[in-house]
C-alpha positions as CSV (number, residue, x, y, z in Angstrom):
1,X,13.5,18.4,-39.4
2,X,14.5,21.8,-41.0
3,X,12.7,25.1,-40.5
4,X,10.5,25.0,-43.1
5,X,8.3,23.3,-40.9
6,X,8.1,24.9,-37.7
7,X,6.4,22.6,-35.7
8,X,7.5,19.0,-34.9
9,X,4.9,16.7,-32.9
10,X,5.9,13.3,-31.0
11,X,4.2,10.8,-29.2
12,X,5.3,9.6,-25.8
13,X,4.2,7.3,-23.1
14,X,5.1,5.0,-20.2
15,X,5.0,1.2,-21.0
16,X,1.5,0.6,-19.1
17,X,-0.2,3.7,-20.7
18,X,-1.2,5.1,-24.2
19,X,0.8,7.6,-26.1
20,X,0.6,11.1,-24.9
21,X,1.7,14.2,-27.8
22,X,4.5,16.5,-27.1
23,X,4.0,19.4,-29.7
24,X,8.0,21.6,-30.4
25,X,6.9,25.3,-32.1
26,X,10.6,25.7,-33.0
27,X,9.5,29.3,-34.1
28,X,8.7,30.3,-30.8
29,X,11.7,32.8,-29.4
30,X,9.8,34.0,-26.0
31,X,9.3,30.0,-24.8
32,X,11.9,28.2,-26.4
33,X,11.8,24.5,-27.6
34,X,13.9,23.1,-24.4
35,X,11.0,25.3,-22.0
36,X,8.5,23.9,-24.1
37,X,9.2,20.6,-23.8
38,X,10.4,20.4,-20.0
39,X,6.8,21.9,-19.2
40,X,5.6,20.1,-21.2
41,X,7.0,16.6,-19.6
42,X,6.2,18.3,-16.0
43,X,2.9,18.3,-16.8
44,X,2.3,14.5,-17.4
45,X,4.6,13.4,-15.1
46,X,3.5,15.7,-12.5
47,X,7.3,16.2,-12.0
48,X,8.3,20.3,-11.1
49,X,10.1,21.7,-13.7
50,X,12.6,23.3,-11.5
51,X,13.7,19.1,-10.7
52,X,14.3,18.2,-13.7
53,X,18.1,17.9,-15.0
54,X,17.9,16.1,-18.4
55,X,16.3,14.5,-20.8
56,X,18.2,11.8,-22.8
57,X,17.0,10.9,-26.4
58,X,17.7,7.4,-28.3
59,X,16.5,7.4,-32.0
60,X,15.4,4.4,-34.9
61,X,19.1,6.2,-36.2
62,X,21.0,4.1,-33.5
63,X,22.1,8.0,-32.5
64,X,21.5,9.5,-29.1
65,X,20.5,13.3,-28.2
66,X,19.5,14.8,-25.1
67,X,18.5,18.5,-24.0
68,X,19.5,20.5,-20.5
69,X,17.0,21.9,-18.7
70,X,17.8,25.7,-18.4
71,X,15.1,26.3,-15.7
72,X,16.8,23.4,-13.5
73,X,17.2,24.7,-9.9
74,X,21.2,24.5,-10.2
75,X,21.9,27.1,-12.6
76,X,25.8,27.3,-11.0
77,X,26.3,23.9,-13.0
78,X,24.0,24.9,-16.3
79,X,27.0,27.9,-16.4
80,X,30.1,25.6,-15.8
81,X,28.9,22.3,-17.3
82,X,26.6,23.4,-20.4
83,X,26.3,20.6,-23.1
84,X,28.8,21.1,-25.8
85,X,26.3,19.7,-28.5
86,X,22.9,20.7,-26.9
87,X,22.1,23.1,-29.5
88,X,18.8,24.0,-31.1
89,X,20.0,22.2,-35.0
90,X,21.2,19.1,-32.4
91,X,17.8,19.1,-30.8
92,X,16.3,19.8,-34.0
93,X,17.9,16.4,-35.7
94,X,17.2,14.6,-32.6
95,X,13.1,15.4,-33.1
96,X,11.3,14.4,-35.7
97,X,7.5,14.9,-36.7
98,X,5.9,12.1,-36.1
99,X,8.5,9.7,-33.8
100,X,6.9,7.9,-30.8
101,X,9.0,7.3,-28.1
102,X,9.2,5.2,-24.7
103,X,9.9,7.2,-21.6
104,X,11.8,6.4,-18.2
105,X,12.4,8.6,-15.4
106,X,15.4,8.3,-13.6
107,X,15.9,9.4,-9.8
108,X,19.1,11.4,-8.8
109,X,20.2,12.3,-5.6
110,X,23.6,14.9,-5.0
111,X,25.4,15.8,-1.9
112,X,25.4,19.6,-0.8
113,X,22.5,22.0,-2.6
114,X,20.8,20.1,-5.2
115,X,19.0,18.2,-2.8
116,X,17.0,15.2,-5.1
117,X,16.2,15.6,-9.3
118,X,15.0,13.8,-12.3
119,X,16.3,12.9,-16.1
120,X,14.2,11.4,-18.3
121,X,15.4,8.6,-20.9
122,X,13.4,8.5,-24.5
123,X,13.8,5.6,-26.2
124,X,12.2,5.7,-29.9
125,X,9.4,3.0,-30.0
126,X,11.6,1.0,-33.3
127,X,14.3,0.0,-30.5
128,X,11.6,-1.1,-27.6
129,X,11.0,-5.1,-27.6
130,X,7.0,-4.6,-27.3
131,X,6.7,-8.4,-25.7
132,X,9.8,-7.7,-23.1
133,X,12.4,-5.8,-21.9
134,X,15.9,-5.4,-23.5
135,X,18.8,-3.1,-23.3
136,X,17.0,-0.2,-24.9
137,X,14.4,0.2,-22.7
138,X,12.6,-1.8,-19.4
139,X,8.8,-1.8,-19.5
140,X,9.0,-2.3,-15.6
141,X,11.4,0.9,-14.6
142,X,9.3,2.7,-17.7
143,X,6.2,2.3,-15.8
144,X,3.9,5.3,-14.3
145,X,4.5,3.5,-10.8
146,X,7.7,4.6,-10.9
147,X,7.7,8.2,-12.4
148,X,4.7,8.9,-9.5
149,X,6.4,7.6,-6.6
150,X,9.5,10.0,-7.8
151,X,7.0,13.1,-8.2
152,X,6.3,12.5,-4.7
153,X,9.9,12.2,-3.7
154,X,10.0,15.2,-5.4
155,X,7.5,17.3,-3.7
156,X,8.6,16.4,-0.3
157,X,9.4,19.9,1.6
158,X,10.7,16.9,4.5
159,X,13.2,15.5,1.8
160,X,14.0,18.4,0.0
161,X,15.1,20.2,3.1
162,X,17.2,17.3,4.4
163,X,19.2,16.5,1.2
164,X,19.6,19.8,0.9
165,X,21.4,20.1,4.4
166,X,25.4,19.8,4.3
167,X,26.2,16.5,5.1
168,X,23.2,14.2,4.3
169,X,20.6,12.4,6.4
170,X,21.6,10.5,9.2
171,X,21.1,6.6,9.7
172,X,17.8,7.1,11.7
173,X,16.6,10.5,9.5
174,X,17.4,7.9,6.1
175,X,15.0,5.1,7.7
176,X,12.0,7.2,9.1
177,X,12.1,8.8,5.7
178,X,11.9,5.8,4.1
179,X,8.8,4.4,6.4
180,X,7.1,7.7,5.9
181,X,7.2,7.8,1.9
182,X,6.8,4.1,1.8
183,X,9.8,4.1,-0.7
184,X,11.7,1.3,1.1
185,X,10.8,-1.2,-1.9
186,X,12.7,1.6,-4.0
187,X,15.7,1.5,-2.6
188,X,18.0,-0.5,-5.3
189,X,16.5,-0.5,-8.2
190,X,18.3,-2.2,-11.3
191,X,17.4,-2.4,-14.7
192,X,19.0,-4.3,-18.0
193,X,22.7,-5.0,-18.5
194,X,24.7,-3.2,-21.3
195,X,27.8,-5.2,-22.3
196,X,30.6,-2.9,-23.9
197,X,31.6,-3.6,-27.7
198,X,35.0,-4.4,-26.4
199,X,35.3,-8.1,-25.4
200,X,38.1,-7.7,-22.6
201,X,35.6,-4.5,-21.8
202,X,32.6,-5.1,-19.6
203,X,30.4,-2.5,-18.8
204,X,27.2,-3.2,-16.5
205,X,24.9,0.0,-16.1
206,X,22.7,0.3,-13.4
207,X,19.8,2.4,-12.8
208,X,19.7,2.8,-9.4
209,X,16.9,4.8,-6.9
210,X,19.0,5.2,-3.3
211,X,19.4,8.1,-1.0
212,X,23.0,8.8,0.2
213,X,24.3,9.8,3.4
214,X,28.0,10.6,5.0
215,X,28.5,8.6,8.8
């Protein structure tokens, strides 16, 4: 991608739908290409744009990318903790016209203010097994199901409010939540293995919906 070409357009979708296009106009100063896109994921996933964190990007190139949402309701940790890398020419070699990639949306839930968030994991369609899962990408967690029960989550003033209260929900606050929002089946959710390169090294990663609380 260079900026000859101003535009870059990609393909996305969940594992039980057909592609949807994300258009970039790198050109574009007064909405710039991490706005573009984070509005542009809100809108088909239904997700507010204020929720989401991240967006992680694995390419064909066996090289992985990501861009921070600037409008993400913690702005206190965009100021401290700003990606070293997540520059316009990093996002710009991450993109390219024409890539189709997998998405997954991942569920996070902080103690103190930030209350519950999103990040979003794009995996470019050349590392996806199409017949089943592997440790690029899992058709199950990749599904719509998911991404809609979290957009849910998401827009629940009930939750919102008490994650966002010092100290967590309590034991009976945690289980009346999870009979109201019918999320109890989401409660541990894990996906695909990764082992580390290193033999005396084992890594397992875990993606993981759960809701924390202090006793």
């Amino acid at each position: 991608m260079n900026e000859d070409n101003s535009n870059t357009s990609d393909k996305m979708r969940h594992s039980d739908e057909d592609y949807h296009e994300i258009t970039i106009d790198w050109s574009n100063e007064s909405f710039d290409y991490r706005k573009q896109l984070f509005h542009q994921l809100s809108a088909y996933t239904g997700i507010p744009v204020e929720h989401q964190m991240y967006i992680e990007v694995n390419n064909e190139f066996n090289r992985s990318g990501g861009l921070q949402n600037t409008e993400w309701k913690d702005t206190s940790y965009i100021a401290v903790y700003g990606w070293q890398y997540d520059t316009k020419e990093h996002a710009m070699n991450t993109f390219h016209d024409g890539d189709c990639f997998l998405l997954k949306t991942r569920i996070l839930v902080e103690d103190g203010d930030n209350g519950i968030s999103c990040d979003y994991v794009l995996s470019h369609a050349s590392l996806v097994n199409a017949a089943e899962c592997n440790r690029h990408y899992c058709h199950y967690l990749g599904s719509r199901y998911f991404t809609k029960k979290f957009a849910e989550l998401m827009k629940s003033n009930e939750l919102q409010t008490i994650l966002s209260q010092g100290g967590g929900p309590s034991l009976e606050e945690l289980h009346r939540m999870q009979l109201n929002l019918n999320i109890a089946n989401l409660m541990n959710l894990k996906c695909t293995a990764v082992i580390s390169a290193y033999p005396v090294l084992r890594r397992f990663n875990f993606d993981r919906l759960y809701l924390r609380y202090r006793g």
